[in-house]
C-alpha positions as CSV (number, residue, x, y, z in Angstrom):
1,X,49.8,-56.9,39.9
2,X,53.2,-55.0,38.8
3,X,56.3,-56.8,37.2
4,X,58.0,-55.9,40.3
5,X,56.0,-57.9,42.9
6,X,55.7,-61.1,40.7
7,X,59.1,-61.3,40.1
8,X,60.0,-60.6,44.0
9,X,57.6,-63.3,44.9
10,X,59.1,-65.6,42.5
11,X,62.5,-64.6,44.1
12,X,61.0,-65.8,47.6
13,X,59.3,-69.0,46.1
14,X,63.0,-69.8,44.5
15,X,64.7,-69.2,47.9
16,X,62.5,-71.2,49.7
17,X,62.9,-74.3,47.0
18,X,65.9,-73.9,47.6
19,X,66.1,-74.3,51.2
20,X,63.3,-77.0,51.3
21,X,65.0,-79.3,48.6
22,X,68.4,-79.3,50.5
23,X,67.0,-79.7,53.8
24,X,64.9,-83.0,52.3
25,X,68.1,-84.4,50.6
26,X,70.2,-84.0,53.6
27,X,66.6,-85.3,55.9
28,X,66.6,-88.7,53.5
29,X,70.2,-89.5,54.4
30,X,69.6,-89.0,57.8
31,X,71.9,-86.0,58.0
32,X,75.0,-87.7,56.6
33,X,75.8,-85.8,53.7
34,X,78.5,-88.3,52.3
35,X,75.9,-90.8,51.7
36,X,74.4,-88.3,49.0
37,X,75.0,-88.9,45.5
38,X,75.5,-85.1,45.2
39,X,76.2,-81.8,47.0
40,X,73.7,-80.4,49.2
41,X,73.8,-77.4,47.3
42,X,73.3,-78.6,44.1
43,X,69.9,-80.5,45.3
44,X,68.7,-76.4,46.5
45,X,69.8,-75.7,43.1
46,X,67.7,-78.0,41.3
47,X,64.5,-77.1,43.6
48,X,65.6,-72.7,43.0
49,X,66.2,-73.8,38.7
50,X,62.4,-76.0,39.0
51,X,60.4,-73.3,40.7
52,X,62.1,-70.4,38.9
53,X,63.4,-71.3,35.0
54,X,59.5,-72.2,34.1
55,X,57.8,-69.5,35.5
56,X,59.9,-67.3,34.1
57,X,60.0,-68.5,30.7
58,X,56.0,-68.1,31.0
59,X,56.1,-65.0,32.0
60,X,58.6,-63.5,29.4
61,X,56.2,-65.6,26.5
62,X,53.2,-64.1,28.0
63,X,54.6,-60.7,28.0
64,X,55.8,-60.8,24.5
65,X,52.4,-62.9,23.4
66,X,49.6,-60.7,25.1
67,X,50.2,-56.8,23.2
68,X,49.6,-58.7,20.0
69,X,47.2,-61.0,20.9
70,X,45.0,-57.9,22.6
71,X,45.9,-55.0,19.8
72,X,44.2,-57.7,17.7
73,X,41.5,-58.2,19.3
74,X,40.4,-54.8,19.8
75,X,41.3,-54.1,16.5
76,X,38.8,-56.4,15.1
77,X,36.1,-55.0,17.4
78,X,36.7,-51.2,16.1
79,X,33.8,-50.0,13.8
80,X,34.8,-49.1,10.8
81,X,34.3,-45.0,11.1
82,X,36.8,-45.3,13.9
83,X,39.7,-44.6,11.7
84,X,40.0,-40.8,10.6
85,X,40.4,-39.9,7.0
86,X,44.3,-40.2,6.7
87,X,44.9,-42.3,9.5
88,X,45.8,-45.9,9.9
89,X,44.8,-48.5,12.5
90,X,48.2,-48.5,14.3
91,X,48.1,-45.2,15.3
92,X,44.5,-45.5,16.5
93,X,46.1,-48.3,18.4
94,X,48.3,-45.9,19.8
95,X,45.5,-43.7,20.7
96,X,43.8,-46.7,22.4
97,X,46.9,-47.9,24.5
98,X,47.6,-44.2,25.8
99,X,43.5,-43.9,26.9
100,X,43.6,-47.1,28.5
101,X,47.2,-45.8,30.5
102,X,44.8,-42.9,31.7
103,X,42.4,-44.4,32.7
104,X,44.5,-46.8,34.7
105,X,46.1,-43.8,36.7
106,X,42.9,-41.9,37.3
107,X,41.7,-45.2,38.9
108,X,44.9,-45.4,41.0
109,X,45.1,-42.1,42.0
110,X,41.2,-42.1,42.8
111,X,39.9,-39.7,39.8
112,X,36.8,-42.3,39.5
113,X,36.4,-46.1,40.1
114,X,36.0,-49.0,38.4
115,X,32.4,-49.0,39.0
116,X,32.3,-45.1,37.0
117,X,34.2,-46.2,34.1
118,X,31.1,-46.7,32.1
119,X,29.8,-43.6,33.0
120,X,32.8,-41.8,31.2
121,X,32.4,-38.9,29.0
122,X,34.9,-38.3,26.2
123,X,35.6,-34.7,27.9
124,X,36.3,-36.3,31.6
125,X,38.7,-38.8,30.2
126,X,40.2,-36.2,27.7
127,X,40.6,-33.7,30.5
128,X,42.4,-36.6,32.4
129,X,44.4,-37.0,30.0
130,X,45.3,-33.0,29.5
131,X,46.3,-32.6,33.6
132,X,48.5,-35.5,33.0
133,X,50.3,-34.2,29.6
134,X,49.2,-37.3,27.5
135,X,49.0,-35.9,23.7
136,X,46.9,-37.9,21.3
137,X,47.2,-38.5,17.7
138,X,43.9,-37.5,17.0
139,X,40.6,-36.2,18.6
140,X,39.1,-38.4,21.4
141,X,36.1,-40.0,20.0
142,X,33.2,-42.1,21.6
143,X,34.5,-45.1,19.6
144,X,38.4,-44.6,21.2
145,X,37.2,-44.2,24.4
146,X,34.9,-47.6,23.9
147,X,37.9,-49.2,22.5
148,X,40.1,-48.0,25.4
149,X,37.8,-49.1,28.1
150,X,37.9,-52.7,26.7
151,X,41.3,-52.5,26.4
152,X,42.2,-51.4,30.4
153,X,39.5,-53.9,31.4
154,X,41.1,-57.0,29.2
155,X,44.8,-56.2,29.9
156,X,43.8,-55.9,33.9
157,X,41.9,-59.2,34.0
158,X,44.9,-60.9,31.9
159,X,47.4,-59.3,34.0
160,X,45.8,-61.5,37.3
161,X,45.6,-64.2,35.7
162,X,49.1,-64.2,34.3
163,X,50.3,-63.4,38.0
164,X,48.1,-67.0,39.1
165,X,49.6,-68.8,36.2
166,X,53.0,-67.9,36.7
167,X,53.3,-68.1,40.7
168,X,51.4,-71.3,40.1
169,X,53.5,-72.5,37.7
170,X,56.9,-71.5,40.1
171,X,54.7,-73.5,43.1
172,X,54.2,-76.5,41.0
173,X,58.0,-76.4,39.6
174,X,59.4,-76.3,43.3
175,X,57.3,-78.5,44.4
176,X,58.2,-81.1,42.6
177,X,61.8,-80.6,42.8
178,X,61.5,-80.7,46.6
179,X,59.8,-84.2,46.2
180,X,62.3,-85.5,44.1
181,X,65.6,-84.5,46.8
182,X,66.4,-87.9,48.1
183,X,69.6,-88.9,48.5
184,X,69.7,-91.4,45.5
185,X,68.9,-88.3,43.1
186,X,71.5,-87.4,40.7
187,X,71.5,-83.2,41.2
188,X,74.4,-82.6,39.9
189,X,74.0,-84.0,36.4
190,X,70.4,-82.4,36.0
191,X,71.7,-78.9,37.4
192,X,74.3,-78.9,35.0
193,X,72.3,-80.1,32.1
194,X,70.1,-77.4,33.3
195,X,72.4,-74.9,32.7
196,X,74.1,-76.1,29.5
197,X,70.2,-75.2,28.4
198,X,70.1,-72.1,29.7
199,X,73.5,-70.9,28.0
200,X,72.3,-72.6,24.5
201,X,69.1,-70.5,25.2
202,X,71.3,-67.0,26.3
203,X,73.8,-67.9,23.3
204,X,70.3,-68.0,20.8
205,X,69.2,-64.5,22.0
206,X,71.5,-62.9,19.9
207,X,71.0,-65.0,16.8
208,X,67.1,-64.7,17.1
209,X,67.6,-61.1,17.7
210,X,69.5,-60.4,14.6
211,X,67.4,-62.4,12.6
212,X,64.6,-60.6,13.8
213,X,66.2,-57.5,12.8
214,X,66.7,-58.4,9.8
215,X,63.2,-59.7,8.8
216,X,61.9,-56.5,10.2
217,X,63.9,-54.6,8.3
218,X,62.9,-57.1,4.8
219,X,58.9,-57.0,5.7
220,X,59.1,-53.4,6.0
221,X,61.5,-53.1,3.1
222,X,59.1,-55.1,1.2
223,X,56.0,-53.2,2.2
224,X,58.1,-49.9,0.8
225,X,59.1,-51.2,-2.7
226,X,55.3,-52.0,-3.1
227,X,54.7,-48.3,-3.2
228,X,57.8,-46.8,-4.6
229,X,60.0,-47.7,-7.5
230,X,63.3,-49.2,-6.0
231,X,65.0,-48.3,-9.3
232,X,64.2,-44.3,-8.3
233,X,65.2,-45.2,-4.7
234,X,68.7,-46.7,-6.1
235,X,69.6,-44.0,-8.7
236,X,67.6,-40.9,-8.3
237,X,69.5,-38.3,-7.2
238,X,66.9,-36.1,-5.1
239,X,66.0,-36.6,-1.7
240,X,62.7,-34.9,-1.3
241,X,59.8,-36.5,1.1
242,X,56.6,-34.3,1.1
243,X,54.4,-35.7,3.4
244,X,51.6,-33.7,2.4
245,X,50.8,-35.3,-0.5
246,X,51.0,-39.1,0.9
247,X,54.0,-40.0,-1.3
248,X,52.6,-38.9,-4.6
249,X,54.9,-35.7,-4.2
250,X,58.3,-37.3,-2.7
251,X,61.3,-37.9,-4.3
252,X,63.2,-40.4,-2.4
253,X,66.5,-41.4,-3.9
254,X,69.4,-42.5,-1.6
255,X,72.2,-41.0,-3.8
256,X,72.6,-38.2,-2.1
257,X,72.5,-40.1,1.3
258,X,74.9,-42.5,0.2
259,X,77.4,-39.6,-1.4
260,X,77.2,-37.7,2.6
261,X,77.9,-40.9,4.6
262,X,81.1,-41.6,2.2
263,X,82.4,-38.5,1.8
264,X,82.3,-37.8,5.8
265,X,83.6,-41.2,6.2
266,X,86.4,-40.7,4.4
267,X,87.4,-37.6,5.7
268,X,87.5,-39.2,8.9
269,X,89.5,-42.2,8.0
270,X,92.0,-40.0,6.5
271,X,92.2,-37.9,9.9
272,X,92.0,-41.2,12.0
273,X,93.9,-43.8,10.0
274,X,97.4,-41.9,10.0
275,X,97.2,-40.5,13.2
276,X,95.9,-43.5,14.9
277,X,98.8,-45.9,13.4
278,X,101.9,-43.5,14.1
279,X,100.5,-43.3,17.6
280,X,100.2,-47.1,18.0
281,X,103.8,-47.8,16.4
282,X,105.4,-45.1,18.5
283,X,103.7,-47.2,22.0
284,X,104.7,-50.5,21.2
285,X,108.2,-49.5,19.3
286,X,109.5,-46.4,20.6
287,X,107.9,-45.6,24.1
288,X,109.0,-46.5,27.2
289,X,106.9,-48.4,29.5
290,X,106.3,-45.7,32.1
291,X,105.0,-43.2,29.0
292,X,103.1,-46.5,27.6
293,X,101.4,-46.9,31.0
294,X,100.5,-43.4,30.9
295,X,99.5,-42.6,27.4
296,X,97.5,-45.8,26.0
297,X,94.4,-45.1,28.4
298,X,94.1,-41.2,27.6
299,X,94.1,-42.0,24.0
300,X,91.4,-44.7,24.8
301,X,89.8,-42.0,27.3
302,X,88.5,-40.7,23.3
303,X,86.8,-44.0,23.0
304,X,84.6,-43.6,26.0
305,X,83.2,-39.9,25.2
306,X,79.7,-39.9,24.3
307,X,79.2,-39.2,20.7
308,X,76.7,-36.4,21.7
309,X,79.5,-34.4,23.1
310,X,81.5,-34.6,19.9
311,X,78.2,-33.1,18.3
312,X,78.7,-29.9,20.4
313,X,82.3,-29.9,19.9
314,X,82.2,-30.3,16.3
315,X,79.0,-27.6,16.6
316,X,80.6,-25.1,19.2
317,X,84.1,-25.3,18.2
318,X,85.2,-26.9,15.1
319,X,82.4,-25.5,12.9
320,X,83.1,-21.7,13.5
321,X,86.7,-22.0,13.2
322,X,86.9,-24.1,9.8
323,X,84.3,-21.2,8.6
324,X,86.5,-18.0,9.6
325,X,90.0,-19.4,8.9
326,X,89.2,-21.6,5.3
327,X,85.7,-21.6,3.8
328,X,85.1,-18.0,4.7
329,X,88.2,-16.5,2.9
330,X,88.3,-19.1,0.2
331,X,85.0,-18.2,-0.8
332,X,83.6,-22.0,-0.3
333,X,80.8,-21.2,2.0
334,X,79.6,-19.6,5.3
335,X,77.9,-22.1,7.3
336,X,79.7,-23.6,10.2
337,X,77.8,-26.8,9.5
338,X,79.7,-28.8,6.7
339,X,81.5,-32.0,6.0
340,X,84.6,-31.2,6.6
341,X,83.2,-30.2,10.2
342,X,82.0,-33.6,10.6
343,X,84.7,-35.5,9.1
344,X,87.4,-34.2,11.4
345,X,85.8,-34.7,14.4
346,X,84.7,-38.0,13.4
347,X,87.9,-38.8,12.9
348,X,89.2,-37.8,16.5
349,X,86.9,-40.4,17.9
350,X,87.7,-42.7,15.4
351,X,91.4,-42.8,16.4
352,X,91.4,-44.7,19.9
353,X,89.7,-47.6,17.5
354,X,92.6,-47.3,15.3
355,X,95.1,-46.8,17.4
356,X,94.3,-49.6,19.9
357,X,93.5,-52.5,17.6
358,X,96.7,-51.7,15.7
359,X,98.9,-51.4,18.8
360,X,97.4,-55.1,19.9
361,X,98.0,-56.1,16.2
362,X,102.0,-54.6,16.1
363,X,102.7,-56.4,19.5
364,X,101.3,-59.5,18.3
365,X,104.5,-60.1,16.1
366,X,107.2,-62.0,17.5
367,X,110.2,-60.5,19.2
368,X,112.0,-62.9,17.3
369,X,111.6,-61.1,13.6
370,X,112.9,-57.9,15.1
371,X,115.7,-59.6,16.5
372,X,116.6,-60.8,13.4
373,X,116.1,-57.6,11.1
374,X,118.3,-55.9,13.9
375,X,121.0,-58.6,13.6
376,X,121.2,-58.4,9.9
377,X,122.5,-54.3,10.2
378,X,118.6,-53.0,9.8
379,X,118.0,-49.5,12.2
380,X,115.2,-49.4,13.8
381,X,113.4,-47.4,11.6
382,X,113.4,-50.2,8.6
383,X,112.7,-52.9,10.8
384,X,109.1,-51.2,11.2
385,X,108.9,-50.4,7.6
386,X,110.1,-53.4,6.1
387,X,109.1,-56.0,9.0
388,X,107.2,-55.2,11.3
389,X,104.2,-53.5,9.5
390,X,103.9,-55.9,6.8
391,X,103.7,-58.4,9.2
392,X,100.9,-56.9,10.8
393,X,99.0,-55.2,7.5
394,X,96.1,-57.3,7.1
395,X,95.5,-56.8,11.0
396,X,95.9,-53.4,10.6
397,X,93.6,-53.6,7.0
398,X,91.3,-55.1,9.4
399,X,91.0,-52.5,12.3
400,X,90.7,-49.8,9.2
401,X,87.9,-51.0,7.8
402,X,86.0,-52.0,11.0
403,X,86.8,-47.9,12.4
404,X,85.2,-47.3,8.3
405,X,82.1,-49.6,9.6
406,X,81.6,-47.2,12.7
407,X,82.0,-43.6,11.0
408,X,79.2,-45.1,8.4
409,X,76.7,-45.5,11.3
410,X,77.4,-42.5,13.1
411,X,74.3,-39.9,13.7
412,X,75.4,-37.4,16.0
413,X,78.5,-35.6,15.2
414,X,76.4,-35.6,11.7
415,X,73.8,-34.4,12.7
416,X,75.2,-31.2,14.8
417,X,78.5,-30.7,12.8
418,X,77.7,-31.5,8.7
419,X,73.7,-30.4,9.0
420,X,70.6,-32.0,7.4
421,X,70.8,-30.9,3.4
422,X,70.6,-34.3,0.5
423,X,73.4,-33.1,-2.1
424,X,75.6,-34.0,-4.3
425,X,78.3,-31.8,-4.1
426,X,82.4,-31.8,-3.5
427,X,82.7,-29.0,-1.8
428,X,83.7,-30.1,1.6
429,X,82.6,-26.6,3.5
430,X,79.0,-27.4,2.1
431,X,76.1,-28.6,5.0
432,X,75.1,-32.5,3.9
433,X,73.5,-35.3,5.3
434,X,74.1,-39.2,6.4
435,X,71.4,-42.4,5.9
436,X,71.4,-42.4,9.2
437,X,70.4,-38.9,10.0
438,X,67.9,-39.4,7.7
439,X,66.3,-42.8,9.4
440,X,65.9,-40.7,12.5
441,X,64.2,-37.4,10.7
442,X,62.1,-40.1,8.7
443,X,60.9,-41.9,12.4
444,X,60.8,-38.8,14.3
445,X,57.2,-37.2,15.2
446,X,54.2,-38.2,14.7
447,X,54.4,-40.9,11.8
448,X,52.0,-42.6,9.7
449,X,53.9,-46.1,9.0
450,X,51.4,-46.8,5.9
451,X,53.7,-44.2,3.8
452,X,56.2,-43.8,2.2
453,X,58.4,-41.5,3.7
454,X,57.9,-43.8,6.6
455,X,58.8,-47.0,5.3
456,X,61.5,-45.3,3.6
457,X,63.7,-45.3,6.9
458,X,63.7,-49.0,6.7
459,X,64.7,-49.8,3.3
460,X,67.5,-46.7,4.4
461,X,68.5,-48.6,7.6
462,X,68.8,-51.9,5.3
463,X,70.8,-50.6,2.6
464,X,73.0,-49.5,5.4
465,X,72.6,-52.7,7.3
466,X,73.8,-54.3,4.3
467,X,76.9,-51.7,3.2
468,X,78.1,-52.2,7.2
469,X,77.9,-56.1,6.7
470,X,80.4,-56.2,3.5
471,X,82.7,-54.3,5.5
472,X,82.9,-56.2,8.7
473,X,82.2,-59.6,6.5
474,X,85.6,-57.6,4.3
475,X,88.0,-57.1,7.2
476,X,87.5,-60.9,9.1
477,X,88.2,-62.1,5.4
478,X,91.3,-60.0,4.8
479,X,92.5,-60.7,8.9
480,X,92.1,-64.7,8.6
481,X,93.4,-65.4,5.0
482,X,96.6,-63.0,5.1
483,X,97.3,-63.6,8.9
484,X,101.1,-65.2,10.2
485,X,100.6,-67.5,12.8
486,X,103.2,-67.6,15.0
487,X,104.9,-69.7,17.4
């Protein structure tokens, strides 16, 4: 049965706990709702929370349990010649999952039945899966299309019976919250304890979720280092995967990578951090309120363009220009693809973060100490420079460095406006490269995660993980020990 139907007729079963439970509580007091210990509504809240919290926490367990559980146990059944020379078992996995998705629509859309699956040949399912567009890693063999059978035939039998045990369980749950609505019952206090559990559970999503992150990242990490020197991945300069030869011929140091994502960083930090603090004194110091009104949300506006349009800005517009009017005639290059490219644009979108945090920051210091500075003969101008802004550095420190954390995970504008070439080189009209481009070149395509150049992308997206961490870990330091608190 499809997601879409369980959870509507979980939806239904929840409305009509609902309506059952109240109408009991209200029934047991003889319809005289003073004489319950509760609302009414909170009694229909106790019968929806019964019928619905369990079944859906079976369901999300039992979605997130059953891949693995199955993968496995198909995996186990696989004869041994059913991995090709040079391929791993996840990608005939892969194979398996996208055979068993064919099948399911050539049954649906009435290709064969259920009673001619057996009768299968490799070139009817492999046709199948050519009219649909469904690319395999590899050849279909007898073996995949064995496995793949199993596979639709196991994942459809524990698809019903995850449907009975969930709706079952949502029956169960709102039944006996309906049997429970008397008017003695205290609804209230077990709704509301009810959700103080479901906001520690929605508060431990995002804990779980980076710590699952990170032990992805370390596993993988892990599994890399096992194949590949980490003293050549921390100090070689030459980035040079070769796929072809399974790792034997790559040259993997992040040196390069590292040099890319710091110079273009820095570039735009030096573009955004200027322009976006001028622009927030001027708003909160010098601007009127009607020009305040009008020029804080274009400046945000920046914030809200997609980083993909930057790309073809920085690709279209900046890239061609910087080429004819600087590296061109200066003889530093011809390529419209470079890190100066990158950096500028960068920093344009880089300046609302600036800009905005600071402005928030500047007005944050009390009238008072401006007040003062005036009334002791100080223009305007010093009260900024000698007051104002050191009362509001270490904010300001702050907002700098966590702008710094963005531009060093940005893929994009790099991607489109600095190119894709590991060097180390100071010439800023030269094409380089990002960690993060790299992590997406190493993941794209078809990918064998047993090698190096694979792996690679996480111990790339770790080392980054980590670099990003120090900085934000950096600016709350810096904005809670040097903060004034003021009355």
């Amino acid at each position: 049965m499809p997601l879409s139907w369980i959870l509507l007729i979980l939806a239904v079963i929840g409305t009509i706990a609902f309506l059952m439970a109240r109408s009991r509580a209200i029934a047991t007091v003889d319809g005289d709702a003073r004489r319950l210990h509760s609302l009414p509504i909170y009694y229909g809240l106790n019968g929806a929370l019964m019928a619905l919290t369990p079944a859906l926490g079976l369901l999300a367990i039992w979605l997130l349990v059953q891949p693995i559980l199955l993968d496995r146990s198909i995996l186990a059944d696989l004869p041994a010649g059913a991995v090709p020379d040079g391929g791993t078992a996840a990608l005939v996995m892969s194979d398996v999952r996208r055979v068993a998705d064919g099948i399911d629509s050539g049954i649906s859309s009435g290709s064969f039945t259920r009673d001619e699956l057996r009768d299968l040949s490799v070139e009817d399912v492999g046709g199948l899966l050519a009219s649909e567009g469904t690319a395999l890693g590899s050849a279909l063999t007898g073996e995949v299309l064995t496995a793949a059978t199993s596979y639709w035939q196991a994942r459809s039998s524990l698809s019903w019976i995850m449907t009975i045990a969930v709706i079952g369980l949502a029956l169960i749950g709102g039944a006996w919250a309906v049997s429970r609505s008397r008017g003695e019952f205290r609804a209230r206090n077990v709704v509301e304890r009810g959700v103080l559990i479901l906001m520690i559970a929605a508060a431990s999503i995002a804990i779980l979720t980076t710590l699952g992150i990170v032990l992805s990242l370390l596993f993988e990490t892990a599994n890399f280092f096992r194949q590949y020197s980490w003293t050549e991945f921390f100090f070689s300069t030459t980035w040079s995967p070769s796929f072809s030869g399974r790792g034997g011929a790559s040259q993997l140091g992040i040196l390069p990578l590292l040099w890319g994502t710091l110079y273009i960083s820095t570039i735009a930090l030096i573009v955004a951090v200027p322009i976006g603090l001028f622009a927030a004194i001027y708003l909160s110091e010098y601007a009127g309120k009607k020009f305040r009104s009008v020029a804080k949300p274009l400046i945000e506006i920046l914030a809200g363009i997609p980083t993909i349009v930057y790309g073809l800005f920085a690709l279209i517009t900046v890239g061609p220009f910087l080429r004819d009017a600087f590296a061109s005639p200066l003889g530093l290059g011809n390529s419209a693809s470079s890190v100066m490219t990158a950096g500028l644009v960068m920093g344009i979108m880089l300046i609302p973060f600036v800009s905005s945090l600071s402005d928030d920051i500047i007005n944050a210091v009390p009238q008072a100490m401006r007040d003062g500075s005036l009334g002791l003969g100080a223009t305007k101008s010093e009260t900024i420079r000698q007051v104002i802004v050191p009362a509001a550095l270490p904010g300001i420190v702050g907002a700098v460095l966590l702008a710094a954390s963005r531009a060093i995970g940005e893929t994009m504008i790099v991607v489109l406006g600095a190119g894709a070439a590991a060097r180390l080189d100071l010439n800023p009209f030269e094409a380089m490269t990002t960690v993060t481009v790299k992590i997406v070149s190493q993941l794209t395509g078809d990918t064998d995660f047993a090698s190096p150049e694979t792996l690679v992308a996480f111990a790339l997206g770790l080392t980054l993980f980590v670099i990003t961490l120090g900085l934000n870990v950096l600016a709350l330091f810096i904005v809670r020990k040097y903060r004034e608190q003021y009355e």
